[in-house]
N, C-alpha and C positions, 0 to 999 in steps of 0.2 A: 372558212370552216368547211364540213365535208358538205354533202348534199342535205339538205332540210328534207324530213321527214313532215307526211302528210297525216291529218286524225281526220279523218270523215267520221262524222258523230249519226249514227242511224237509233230512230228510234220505230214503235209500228205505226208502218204509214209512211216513212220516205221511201220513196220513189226514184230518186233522182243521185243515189247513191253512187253507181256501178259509172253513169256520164262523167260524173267529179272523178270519181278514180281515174278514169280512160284520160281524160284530160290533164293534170297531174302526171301520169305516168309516161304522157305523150312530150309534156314538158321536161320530162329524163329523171323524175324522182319515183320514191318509195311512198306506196302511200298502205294505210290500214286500214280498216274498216272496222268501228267498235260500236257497240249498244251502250245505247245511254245505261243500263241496268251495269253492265259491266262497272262504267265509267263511276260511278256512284259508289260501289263496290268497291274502286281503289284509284279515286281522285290524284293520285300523286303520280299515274301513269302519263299524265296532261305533259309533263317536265322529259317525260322521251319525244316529246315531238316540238316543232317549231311552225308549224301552221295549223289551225284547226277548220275546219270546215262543216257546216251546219248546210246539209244538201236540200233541194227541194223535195215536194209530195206533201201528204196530209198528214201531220203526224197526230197520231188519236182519232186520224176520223175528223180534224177540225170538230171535236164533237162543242166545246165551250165558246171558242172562237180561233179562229187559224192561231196556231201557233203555239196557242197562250197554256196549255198543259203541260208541253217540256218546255218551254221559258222558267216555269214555275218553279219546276225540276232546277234546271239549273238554275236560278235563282235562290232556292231554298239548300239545293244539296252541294252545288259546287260553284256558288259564286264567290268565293277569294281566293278558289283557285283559279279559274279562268280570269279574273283581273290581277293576280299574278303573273299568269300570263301574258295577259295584253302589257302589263308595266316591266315584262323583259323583253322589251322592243320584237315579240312574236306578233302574228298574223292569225286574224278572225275573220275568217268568211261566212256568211247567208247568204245562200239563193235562194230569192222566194220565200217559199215556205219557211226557212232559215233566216231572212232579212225580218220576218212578223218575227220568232225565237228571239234573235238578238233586240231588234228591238223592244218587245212585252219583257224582259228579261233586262231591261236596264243597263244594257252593255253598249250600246250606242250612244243615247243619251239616258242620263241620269236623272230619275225622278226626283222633283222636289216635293216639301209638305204637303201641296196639295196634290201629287199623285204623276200620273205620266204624264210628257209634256206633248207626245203626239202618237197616233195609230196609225193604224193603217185598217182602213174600214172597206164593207162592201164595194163593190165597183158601182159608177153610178148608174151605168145600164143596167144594174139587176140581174146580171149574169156570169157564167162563168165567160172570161175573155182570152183565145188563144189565135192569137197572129204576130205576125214581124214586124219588127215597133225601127224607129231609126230614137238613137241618143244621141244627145249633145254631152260631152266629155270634160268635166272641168278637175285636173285631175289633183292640185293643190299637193296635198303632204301625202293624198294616200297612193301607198307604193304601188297598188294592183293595177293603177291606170295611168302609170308613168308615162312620157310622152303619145300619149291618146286623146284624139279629141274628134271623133265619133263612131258609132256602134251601130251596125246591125244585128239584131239577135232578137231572137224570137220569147213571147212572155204568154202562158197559160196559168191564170190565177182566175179567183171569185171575190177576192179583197186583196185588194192592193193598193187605196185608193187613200193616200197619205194626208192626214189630218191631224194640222196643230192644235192645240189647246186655247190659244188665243195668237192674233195675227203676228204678237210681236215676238214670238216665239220666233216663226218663218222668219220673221224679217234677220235673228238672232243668227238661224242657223245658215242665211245668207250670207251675213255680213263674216262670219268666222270660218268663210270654206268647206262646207260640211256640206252641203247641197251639191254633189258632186257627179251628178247624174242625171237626164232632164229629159222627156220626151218630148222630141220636133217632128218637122214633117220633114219632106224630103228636100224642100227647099231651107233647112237649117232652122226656122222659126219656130217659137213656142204655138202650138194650135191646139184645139182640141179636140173631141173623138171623131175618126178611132185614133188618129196620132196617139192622145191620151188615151190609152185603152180600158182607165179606171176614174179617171175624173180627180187624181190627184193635186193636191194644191200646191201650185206652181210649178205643175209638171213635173214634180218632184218624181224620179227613178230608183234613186239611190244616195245613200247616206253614207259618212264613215263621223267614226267618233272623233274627238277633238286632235286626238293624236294621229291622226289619220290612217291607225295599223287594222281597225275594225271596221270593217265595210261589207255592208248590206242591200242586196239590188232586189228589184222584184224579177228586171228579165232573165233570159237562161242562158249566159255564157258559153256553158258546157253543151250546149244544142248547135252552137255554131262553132263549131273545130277544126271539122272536113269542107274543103272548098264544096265539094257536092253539096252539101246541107243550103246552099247558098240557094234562095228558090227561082234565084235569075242564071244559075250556073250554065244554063247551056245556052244562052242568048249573048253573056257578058264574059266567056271564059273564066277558065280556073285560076286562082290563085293561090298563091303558096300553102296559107292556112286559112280556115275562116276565121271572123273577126273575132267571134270571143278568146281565140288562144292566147290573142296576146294580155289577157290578163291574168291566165292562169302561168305564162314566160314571167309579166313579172315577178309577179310572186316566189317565184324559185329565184330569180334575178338578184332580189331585194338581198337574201342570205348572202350573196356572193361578194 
């Protein structure tokens, strides 16, 4: 097929818009830039594009809880079409702020009776947390971390601090490949803060849905692209790209 087109979905309060475009665009595709108010307006536009992307920043102000006022949104106003989407083998990105969206929004994992199965809550230091995290990479069915298996890139959030509803949940979304993201230290091992820079359980990083095309991280890919972004670059030399490119490569990859 020709080149996948890009939706970077901005509502007020992302931030992290214009890095996703750069990144995407860096990767050799087209990408757009639409308001959630637009998108609402005319849901049927979702079907011109093949990847969607939910950027980081605050969207509202975090004024209810990170996230959770456009999850709502899409939840209420366009969710059969965005799981239309995901069910024609397209692509759903969060970063961040975008990873709280998808996931309070249902599109990661799917609420049952008694309500969500997990969050993503305040950090446990009680702060906002902005440093270089190392990940460990398990990249299973989803296509954005195809032969990948570990990440340097940088994470600046105040919740991000992933919380199941009961333990066998986790154990659930271990056993089915969905835990596909994980904070270590530098020696490869699960540890905890700051390696854990939110107190996450099981150092959980990142998620994708069962189908593996929706995937959700809290760190920030798009912040590490340019070898210089690398904060050992002039001790370690340059290399080709920084490490988050190669998941916005896959991503265009996957179409091809």
């Amino acid at each position: 097929m020709a080149s996948p087109r890009v939706l970077i979905l901005r509502a007020p309060g992302s931030n992290c818009d214009k890095e996703t475009e750069f990144a995407f665009q860096k990767a050799g595709v087209s990408t757009q830039s639409i308001h959630i108010i637009e998108l609402r307006k005319n849901p049927m536009a979702l079907r011109d594009f093949q990847i969607l992307v939910i950027p980081g920043g605050f969207t509202y102000g975090d004024d209810v809880a990170a996230g959770k006022i456009l999850a709502n949104q899409l939840a209420s106003f366009l969710g059969q079409e965005l799981r239309s989407f995901r069910d024609r083998e397209k692509l759903i990105l969060g970063i961040c702020n975008g990873f709280q969206v998808l996931l309070k929004a249902g599109l990661i994992l799917q609420p049952d009776e008694e309500g969500p199965l997990a969050t993503l809550a305040h950090n446990t230091s009680g702060r906002f947390e902005a440093r270089w995290v190392n990940l460990s990479v398990t990249p299973g069915k989803c296509p954005f971390l195809k032969n990948m298996d570990r990440l340097l890139v940088p994470v600046a959030h105040g919740e991000g601090r992933f919380v199941t509803r009961t333990p066998w949940i986790q154990d659930g979304l271990e056993k089915s490949g969905q835990v596909v993201l994980r904070f270590i230290n530098e020696k490869g091992e699960l540890d905890g803060f700051p390696c854990n820079p939110n107190g996450s359980q099981g150092n959980v990083a990142g998620l994708c849905d069962p189908s593996g095309r929706v995937l959700g991280l809290m760190p920030h890919p798009e912040r590490h692209l340019l070898p210089t972004q690398h904060p050992r670059w002039t001790r370690e030399g340059l290399k080709p790209h920084g490490e988050g490119f190669a998941l916005f490569q896959n991503a265009v990859e996957y179409f091809k």
